[in-house]
C-alpha positions as CSV (number, residue, x, y, z in Angstrom):
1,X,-82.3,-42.9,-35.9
2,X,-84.9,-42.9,-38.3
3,X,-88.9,-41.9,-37.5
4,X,-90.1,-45.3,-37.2
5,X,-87.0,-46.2,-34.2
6,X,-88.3,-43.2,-32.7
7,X,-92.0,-44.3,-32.3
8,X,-91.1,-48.1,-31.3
9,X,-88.3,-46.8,-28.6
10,X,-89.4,-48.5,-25.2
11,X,-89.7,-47.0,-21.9
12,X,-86.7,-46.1,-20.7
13,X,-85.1,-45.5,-17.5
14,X,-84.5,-42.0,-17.2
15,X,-81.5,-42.0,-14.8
16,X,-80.5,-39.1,-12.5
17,X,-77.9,-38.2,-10.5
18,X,-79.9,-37.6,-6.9
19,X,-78.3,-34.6,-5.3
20,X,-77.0,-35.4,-1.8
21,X,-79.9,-34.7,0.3
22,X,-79.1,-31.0,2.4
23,X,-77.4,-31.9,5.7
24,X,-80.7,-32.0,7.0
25,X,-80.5,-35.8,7.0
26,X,-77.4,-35.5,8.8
27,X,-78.7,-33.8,11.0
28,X,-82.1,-36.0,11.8
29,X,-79.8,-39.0,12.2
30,X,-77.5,-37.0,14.8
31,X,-80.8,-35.7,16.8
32,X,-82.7,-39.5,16.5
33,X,-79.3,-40.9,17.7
34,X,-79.3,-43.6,15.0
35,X,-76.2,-44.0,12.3
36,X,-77.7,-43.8,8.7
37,X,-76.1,-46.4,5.9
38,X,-74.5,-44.3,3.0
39,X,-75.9,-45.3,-0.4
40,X,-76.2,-44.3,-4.0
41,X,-79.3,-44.3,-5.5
42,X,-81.1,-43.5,-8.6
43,X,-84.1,-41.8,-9.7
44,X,-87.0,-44.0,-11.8
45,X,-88.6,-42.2,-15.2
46,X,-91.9,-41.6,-15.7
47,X,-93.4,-45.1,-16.9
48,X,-94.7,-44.8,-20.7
49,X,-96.7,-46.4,-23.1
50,X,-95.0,-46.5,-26.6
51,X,-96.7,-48.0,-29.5
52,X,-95.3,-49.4,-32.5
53,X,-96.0,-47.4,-35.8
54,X,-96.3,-49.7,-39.2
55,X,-98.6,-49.5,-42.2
56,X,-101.6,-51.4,-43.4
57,X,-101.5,-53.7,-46.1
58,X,-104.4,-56.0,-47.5
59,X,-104.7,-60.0,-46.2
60,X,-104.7,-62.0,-49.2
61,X,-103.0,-59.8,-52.7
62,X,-103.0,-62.5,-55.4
63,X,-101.4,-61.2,-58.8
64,X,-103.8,-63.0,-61.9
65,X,-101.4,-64.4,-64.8
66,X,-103.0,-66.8,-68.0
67,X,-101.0,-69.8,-67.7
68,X,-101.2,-69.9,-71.5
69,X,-100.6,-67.7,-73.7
70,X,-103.8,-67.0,-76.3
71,X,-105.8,-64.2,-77.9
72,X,-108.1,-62.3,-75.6
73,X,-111.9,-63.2,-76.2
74,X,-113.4,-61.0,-73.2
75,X,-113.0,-59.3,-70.0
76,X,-115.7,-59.0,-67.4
77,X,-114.2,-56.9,-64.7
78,X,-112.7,-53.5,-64.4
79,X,-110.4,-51.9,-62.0
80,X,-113.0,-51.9,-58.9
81,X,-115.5,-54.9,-59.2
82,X,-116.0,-57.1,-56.9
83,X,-115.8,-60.4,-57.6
84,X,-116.4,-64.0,-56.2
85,X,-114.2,-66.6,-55.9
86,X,-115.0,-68.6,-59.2
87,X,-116.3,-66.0,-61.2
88,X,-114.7,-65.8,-64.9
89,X,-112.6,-62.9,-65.4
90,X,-111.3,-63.4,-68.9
91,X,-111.5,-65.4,-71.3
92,X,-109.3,-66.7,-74.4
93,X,-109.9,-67.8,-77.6
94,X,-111.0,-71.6,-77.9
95,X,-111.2,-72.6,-81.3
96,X,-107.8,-73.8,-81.8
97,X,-107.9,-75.8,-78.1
98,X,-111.3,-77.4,-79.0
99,X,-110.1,-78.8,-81.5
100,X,-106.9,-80.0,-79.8
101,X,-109.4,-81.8,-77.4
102,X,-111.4,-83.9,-80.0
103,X,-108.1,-85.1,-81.7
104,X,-107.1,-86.5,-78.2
105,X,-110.6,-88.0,-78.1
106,X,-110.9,-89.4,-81.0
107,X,-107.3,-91.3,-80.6
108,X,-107.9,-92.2,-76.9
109,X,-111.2,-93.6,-77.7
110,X,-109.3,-95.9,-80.5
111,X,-106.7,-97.2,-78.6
112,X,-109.5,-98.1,-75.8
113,X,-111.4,-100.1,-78.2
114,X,-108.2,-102.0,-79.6
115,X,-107.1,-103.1,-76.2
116,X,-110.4,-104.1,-75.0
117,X,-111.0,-106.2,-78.6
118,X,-107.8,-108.0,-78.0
119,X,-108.1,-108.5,-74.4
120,X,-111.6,-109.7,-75.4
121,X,-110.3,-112.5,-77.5
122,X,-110.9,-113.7,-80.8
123,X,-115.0,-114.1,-81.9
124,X,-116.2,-117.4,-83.7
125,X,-116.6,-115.7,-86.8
126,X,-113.1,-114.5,-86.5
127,X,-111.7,-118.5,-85.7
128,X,-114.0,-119.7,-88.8
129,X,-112.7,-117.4,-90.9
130,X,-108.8,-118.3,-90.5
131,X,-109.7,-121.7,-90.9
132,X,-111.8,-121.0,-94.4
133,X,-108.2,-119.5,-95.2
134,X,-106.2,-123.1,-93.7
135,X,-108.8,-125.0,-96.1
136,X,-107.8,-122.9,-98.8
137,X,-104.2,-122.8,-98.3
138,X,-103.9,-126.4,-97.5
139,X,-106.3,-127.0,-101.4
140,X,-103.4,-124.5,-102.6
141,X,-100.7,-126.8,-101.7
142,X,-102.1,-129.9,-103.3
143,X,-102.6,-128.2,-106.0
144,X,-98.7,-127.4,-106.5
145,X,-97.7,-131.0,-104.9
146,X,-100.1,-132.4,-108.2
147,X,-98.6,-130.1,-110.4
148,X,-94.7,-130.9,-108.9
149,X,-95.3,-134.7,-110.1
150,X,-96.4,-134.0,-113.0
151,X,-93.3,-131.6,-113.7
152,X,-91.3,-134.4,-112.1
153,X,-92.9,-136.9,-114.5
154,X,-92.3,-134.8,-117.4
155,X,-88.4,-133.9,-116.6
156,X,-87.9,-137.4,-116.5
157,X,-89.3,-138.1,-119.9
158,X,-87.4,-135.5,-121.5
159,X,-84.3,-136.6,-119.6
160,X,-84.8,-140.1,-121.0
161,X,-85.5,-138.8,-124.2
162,X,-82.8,-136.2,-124.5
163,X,-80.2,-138.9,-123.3
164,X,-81.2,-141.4,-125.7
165,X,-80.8,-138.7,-128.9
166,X,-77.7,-137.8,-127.6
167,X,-76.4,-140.7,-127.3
168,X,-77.8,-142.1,-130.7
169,X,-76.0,-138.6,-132.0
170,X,-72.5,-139.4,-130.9
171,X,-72.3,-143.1,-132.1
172,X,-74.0,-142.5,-135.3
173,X,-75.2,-140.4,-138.0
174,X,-79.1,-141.3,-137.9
175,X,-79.5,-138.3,-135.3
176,X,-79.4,-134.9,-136.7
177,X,-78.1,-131.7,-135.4
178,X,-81.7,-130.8,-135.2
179,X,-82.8,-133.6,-133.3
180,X,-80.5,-132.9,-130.6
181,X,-81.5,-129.5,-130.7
182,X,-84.8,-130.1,-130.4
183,X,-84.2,-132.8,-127.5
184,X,-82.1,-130.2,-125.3
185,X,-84.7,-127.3,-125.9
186,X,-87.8,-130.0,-124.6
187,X,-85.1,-130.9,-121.4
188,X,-84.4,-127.5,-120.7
189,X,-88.3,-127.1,-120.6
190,X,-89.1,-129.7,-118.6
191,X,-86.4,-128.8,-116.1
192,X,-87.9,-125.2,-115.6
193,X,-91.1,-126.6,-115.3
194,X,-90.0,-128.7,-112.4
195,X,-87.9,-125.8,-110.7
196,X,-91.0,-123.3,-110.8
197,X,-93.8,-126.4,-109.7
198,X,-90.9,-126.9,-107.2
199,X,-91.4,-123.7,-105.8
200,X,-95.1,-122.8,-106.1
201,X,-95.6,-126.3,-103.7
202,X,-93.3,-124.4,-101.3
203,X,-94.8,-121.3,-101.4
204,X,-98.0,-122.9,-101.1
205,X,-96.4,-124.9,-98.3
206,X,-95.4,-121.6,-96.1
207,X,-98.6,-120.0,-97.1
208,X,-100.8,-122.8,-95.3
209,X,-97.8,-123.6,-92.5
210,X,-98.5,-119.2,-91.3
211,X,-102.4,-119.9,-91.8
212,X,-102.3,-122.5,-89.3
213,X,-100.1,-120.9,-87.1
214,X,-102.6,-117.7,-87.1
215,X,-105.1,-120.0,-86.0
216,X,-103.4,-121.4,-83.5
217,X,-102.2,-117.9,-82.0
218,X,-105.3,-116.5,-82.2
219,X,-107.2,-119.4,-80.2
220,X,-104.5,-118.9,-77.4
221,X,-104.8,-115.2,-77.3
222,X,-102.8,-112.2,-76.8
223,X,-99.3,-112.4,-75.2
224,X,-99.0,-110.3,-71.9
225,X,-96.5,-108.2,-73.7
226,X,-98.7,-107.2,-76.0
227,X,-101.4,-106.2,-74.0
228,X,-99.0,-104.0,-72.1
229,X,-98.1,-102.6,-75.0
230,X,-101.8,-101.7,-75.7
231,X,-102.1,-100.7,-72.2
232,X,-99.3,-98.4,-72.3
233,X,-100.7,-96.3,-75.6
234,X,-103.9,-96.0,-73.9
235,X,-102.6,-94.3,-71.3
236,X,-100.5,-92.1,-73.3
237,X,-103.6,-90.9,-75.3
238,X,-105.0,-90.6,-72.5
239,X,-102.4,-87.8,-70.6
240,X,-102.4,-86.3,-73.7
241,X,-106.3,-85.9,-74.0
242,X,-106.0,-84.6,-70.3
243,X,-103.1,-81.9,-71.3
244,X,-105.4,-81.0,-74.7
245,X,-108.5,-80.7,-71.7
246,X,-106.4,-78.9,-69.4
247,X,-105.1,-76.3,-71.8
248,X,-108.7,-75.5,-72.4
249,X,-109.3,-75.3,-68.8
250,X,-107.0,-72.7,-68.8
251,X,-107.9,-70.6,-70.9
252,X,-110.5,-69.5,-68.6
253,X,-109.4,-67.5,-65.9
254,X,-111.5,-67.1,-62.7
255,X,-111.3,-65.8,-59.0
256,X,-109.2,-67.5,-56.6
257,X,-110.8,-65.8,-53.8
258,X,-113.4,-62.9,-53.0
259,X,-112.0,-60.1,-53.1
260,X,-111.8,-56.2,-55.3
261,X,-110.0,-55.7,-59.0
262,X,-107.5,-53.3,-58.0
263,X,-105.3,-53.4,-61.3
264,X,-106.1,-54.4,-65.1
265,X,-103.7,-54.4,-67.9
266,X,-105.3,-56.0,-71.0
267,X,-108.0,-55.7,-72.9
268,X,-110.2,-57.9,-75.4
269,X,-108.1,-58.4,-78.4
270,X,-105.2,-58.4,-76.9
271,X,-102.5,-61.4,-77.0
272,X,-102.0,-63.1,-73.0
273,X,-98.8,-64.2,-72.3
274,X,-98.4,-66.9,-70.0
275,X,-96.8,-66.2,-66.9
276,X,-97.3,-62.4,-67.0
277,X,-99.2,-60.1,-64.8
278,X,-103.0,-59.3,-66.1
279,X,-105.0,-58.6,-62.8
280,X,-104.3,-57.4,-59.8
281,X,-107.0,-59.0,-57.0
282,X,-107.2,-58.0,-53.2
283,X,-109.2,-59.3,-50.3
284,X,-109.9,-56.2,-47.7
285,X,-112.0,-57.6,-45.3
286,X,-109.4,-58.6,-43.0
287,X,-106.2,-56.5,-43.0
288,X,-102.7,-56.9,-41.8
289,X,-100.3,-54.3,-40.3
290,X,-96.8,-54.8,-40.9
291,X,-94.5,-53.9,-38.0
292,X,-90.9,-53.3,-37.4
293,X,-89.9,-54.2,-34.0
294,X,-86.8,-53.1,-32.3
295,X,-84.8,-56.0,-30.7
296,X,-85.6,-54.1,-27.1
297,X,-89.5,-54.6,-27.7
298,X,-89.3,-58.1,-29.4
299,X,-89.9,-60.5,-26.3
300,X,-92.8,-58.2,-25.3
301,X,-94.4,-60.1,-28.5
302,X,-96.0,-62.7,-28.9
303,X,-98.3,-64.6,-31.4
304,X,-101.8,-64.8,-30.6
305,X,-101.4,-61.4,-28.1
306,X,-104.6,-59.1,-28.5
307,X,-104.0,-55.3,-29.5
308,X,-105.3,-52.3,-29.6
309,X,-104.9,-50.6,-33.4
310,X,-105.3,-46.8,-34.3
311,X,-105.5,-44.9,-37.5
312,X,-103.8,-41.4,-37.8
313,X,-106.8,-40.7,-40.3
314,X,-109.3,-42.3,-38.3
315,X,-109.7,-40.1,-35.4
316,X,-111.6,-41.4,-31.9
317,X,-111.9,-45.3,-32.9
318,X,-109.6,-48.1,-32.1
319,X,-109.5,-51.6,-33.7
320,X,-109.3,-54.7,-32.5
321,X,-106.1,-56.5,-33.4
322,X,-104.4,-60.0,-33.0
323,X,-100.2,-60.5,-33.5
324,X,-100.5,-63.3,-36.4
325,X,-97.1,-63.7,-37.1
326,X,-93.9,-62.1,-35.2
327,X,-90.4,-63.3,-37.3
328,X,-87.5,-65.1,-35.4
329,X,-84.8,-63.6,-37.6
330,X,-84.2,-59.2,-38.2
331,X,-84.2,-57.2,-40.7
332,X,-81.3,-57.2,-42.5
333,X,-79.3,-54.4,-41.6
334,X,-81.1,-53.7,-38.9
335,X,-81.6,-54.8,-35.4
336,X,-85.7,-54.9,-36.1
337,X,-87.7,-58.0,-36.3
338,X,-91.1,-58.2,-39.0
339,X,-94.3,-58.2,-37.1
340,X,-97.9,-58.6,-38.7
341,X,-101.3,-58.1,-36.7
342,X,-104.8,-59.1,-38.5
343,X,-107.6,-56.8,-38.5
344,X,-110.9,-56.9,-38.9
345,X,-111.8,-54.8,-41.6
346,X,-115.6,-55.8,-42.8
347,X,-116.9,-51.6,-42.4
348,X,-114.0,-51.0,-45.1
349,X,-112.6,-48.4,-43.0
350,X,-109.3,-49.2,-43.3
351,X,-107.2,-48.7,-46.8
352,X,-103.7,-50.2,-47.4
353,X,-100.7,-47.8,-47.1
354,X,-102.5,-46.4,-44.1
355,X,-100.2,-45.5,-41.3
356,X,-101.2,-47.6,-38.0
357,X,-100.4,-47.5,-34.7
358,X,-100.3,-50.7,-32.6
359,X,-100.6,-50.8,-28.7
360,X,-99.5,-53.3,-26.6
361,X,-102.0,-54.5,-23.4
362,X,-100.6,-52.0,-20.2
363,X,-99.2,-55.0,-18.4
364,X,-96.5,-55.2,-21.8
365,X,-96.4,-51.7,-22.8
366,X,-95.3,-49.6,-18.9
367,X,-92.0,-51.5,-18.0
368,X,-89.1,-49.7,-17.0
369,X,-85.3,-50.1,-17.0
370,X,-82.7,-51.0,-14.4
371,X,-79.3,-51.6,-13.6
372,X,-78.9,-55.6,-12.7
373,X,-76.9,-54.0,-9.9
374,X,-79.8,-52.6,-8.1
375,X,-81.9,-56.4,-8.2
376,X,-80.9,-58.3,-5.4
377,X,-81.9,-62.0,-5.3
378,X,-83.8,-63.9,-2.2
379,X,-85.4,-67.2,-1.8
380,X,-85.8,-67.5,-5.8
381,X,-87.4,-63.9,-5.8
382,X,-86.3,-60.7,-7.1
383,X,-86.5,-57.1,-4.8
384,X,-85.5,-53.3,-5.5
385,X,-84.8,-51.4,-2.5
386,X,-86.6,-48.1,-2.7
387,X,-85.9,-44.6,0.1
388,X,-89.1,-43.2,1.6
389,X,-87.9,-40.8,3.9
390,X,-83.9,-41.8,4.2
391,X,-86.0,-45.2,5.3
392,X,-84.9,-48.2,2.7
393,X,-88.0,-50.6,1.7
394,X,-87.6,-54.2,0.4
395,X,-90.0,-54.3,-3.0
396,X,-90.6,-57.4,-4.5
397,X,-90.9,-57.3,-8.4
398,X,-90.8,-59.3,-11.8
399,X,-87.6,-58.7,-14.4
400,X,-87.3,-59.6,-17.6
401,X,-83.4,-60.1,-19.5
402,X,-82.5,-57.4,-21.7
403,X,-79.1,-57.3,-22.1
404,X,-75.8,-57.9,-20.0
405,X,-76.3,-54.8,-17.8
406,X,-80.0,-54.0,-17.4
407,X,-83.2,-55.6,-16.8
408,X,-87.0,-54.9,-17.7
409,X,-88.9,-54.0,-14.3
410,X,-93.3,-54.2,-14.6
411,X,-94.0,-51.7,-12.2
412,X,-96.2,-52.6,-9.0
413,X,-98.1,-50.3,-6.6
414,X,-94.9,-49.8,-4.6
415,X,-92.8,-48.9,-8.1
416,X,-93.7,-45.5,-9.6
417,X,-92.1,-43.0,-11.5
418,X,-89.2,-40.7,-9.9
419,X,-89.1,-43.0,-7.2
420,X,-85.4,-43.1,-5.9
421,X,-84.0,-47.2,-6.0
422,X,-80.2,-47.8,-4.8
423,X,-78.1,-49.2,-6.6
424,X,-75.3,-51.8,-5.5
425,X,-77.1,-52.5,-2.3
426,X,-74.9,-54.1,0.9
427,X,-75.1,-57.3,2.2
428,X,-76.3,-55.4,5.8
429,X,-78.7,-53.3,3.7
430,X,-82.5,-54.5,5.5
431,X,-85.9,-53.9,5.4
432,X,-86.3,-50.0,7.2
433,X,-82.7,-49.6,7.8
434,X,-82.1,-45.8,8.2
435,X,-80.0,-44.5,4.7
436,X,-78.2,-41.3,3.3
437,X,-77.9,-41.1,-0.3
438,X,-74.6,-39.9,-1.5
């Protein structure tokens, strides 16, 4: 059993073995004339008021990490100062994240002003310029169509003209081999000429066919598709201009509550890594005391119950406690069950690791035990019998389960310590019937 069992062990019953009363009792009951009823009984221990030992440990202990990682610009605590919740503790370097920030800006406020253009619709000046490019395209294109007759005009003179020397060529000898020549060579140009007027009308033709239909597409506006798409890369510049803001957010690192510096590990200069412990940040004004509560003392607690608190250190004063929190499942390895009582603590008298002692109110604290064999059961009530001069008495009292074989007795003005109960009573056992203990 180790020292803590030892300060949280209940009131127990001390049982003893009550000698048989001297034949004097005998010898009463043969001079009154009246038979006495043979009974065992035990003897009650002395009533006592066991607290429950545990240590003090502060209310609120927050561990301080950088949720980045960053060079160290400054520190304004030490191990001691107080500090507000809000107050900067440390701070990284910016520079980099700044910049991160106005990038985000720069591209979230483009993408706003495409998406509100478009949804805004095309201006006047924008329609009258497409059309300046329809009138130009459509001048284009009966430019080529002029320049395709022409071509076609000229093909078929040199067609005529090339057939006519070739056939004058074949039938005769008045057409040299030089005429011909010559006639191919001016059919062959004419023939290119057509093909490339030919296809300058149909480039002209596509150019003022897409000019039109930019005007047209414009008047009618954006498709709903497209705006979502807009939509859609605004809000991703957006996130991403809130991630750039919040990384510079974070590189300032303040309070989370009021409270005392009790640990620092970093310096200025140094590099933060995120995740990993910096500061070390406690609130003392209220304190806890952790408990360890044997599964015999368990149902005597409750949450909400007011307590008395005592410091070995602290001679002559008591503080006032409340149970905040009492755990429905042990200890592992142990039959114990975690208990934790508040304290006020605004003098600063108390310092975690201090060893406390925690009383119960008197009503919880002086119970005793009995064998279930000595309750007996009337009218939804509960009695003891006790002996006061070989004379049983019928006391009424409250029990509380604690296991199979024994119950918790609160003791009454008729229940005190060394008092003899019996134990196994008879049915014919009454109120003032004349006993012998055996």
């Amino acid at each position: 059993m180790n020292k803590l069992s030892k300060l949280i062990v209940p009131a127990v019953l001390m049982l003893a073995a009550v000698a048989i009363l001297p034949g004097c009792g005998a010898k009463e009951a043969a001079e009154s004339g009246t038979s006495a009823v043979p009974v065992k009984v035990i003897k009650l221990g002395q009533f006592s008021a066991a607290g429950l030992s545990g240590k003090v440990i502060p209310d609120q202990s927050i561990n301080i990490v950088s949720k980045v990682s960053g060079k160290v610009a400054e520190v304004n605590v030490q191990e001691g100062s107080k500090v507000k919740k809000g107050d900067v503790l440390f701070q990284l370097e910016t520079n980099e994240l700044t910049q991160q920030v106005k990038q985000a800006e720069s591209s979230s406020i483009a993408a706003q002003a495409k998406l509100a253009d478009t949804q805004a619709g095309a201006r006047t000046q924008e329609i009258q310029g497409l059309q300046s490019s329809i009138n130009a395209a459509r001048g284009a294109y009966e430019q080529t169509t002029a320049a395709l007759e022409q071509a076609k005009a000229a093909l078929d003179l040199s067609t005529s003209t090339y057939n006519r020397i070739r056939n004058a060529y074949d039938s005769s000898s008045n057409v040299s081999q030089a005429d011909l020549d010559k006639g191919t060579l001016d059919y062959e140009k004419a023939k290119a000429g057509y093909e490339q007027a030919k296809g300058a009308q149909k480039t002209a033709e596509a150019q003022l066919q897409g000019a039109e239909a930019k005007l047209q597409l414009t008047k009618i506006g954006p498709t709903d598709n497209t705006l979502k798409a807009l939509q859609a890369d605004v809000d991703r510049l957006n996130a991403s201009l809130e991630l750039a803001n919040s990384g510079l957010s974070n590189a300032t690192i303040t309070a989370p509550i009021d409270g005392i510096i009790v640990k620092k590990s970093i310096s200025p200069g140094e590099l933060a890594q995120a995740g990993v412990q910096i500061l070390s940040l406690v609130n003392m004004d209220q304190v806890q005391v952790e408990l360890s509560v044997a599964d015999s003392q368990i149902s005597q607690v409750k949450e909400g119950m007011t307590v008395d608190v005592t410091i070995q250190n602290i001679p002559d004063k008591s503080f006032h406690g409340v149970i905040a929190f009492v755990s429905p499942v042990a200890n592992t390895n142990s039959n114990s069950f975690p208990v934790k009582v508040k304290v006020d603590n605004k003098e600063g008298l108390l310092f975690a690791g201090m060893v406390a002692e925690v009383k119960l109110d008197a009503a919880q604290q002086s119970r005793v035990e009995v064998p279930k064999s000595a309750v007996v059961k009337k009218d939804q009530k509960e009695y003891l019998f006790t002996i006061d001069t070989n004379t049983a008495h019928l006391v009424e009292v409250k029990t509380e389960e604690k296991n199979q074989d024994w119950l918790y007795v609160q003791p009454n003005d008729k229940i005190k310590a060394n008092q003899q109960i019996i134990v196994n009573p008879t049915a014919n056992l009454t109120e003032g019937t004349n006993v012998k203990a055996e």
